[in-house]
C-alpha positions in Angstrom: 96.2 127.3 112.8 93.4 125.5 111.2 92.2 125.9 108.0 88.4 125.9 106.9 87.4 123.0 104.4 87.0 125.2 100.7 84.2 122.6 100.2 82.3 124.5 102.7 83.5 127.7 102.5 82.5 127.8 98.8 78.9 126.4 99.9 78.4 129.7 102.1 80.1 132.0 99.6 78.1 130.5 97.5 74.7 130.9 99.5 75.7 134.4 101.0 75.9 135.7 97.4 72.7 133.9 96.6 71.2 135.9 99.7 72.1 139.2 98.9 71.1 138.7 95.4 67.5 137.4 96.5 67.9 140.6 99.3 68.4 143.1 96.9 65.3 142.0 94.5 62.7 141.5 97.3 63.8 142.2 101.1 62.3 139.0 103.0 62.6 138.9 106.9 63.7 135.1 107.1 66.3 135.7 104.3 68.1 138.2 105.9 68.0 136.1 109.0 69.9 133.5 107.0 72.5 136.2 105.4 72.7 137.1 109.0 73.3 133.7 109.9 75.7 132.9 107.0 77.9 136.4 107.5 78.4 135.2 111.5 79.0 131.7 110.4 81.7 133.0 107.2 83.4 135.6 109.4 83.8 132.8 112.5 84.9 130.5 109.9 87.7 133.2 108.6 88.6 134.6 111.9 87.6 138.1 111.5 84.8 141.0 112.8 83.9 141.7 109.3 82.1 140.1 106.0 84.0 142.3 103.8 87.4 141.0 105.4 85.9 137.0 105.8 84.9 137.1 102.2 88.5 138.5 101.2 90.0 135.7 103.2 87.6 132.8 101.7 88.4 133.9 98.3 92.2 133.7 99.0 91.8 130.5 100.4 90.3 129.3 97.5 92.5 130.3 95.2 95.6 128.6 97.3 97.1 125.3 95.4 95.8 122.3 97.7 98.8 121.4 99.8 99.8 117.3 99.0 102.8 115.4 99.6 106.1 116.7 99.2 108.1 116.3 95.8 109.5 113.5 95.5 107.5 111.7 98.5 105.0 109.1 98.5 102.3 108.0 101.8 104.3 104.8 101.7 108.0 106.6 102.6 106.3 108.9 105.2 104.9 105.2 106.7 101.9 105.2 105.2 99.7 102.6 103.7 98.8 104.9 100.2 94.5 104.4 101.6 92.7 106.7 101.8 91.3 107.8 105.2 87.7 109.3 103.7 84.7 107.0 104.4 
């Protein structure tokens, strides 16, 4: 299965909360296009029907340790070079 990059499922946690918040002060038509957007987007991300259930799922995801190497095992033992491959 894959699993979403936190980087961007914090960004639209992030800028769903920031829509509801601006939602709930003054309703705006192209705002709750984008919370629309962002809820389809989080919930396709998290594999459910739901916000409530995709938002449940992004936080645990979140909070999961980021998987590395085993203990005790380096790139170089596993017949890597150690590099990096981010550009």
């Amino acid at each position: 299965m894959l699993v979403p990059d936190p980087k961007v499922v914090r960004q639209l946690l992030t800028r769903y909360a920031t829509l509801r918040i601006a939602q709930a002060e003054r309703h705006s038509p192209a705002a709750a296009r984008e919370l629309e957007d962002v809820s389809y987007t989080l919930c396709v991300m998290m594999a459910t029907s739901g916000i409530d259930e995709a938002i449940a799922r992004a936080d645990a995801l979140l909070v999961r340790p980021v998987a590395g190497p085993a203990p005790g095992r380096t790139p170089e033992a596993d017949g890597g070079t150690g590099l990096s491959l981010a550009v």
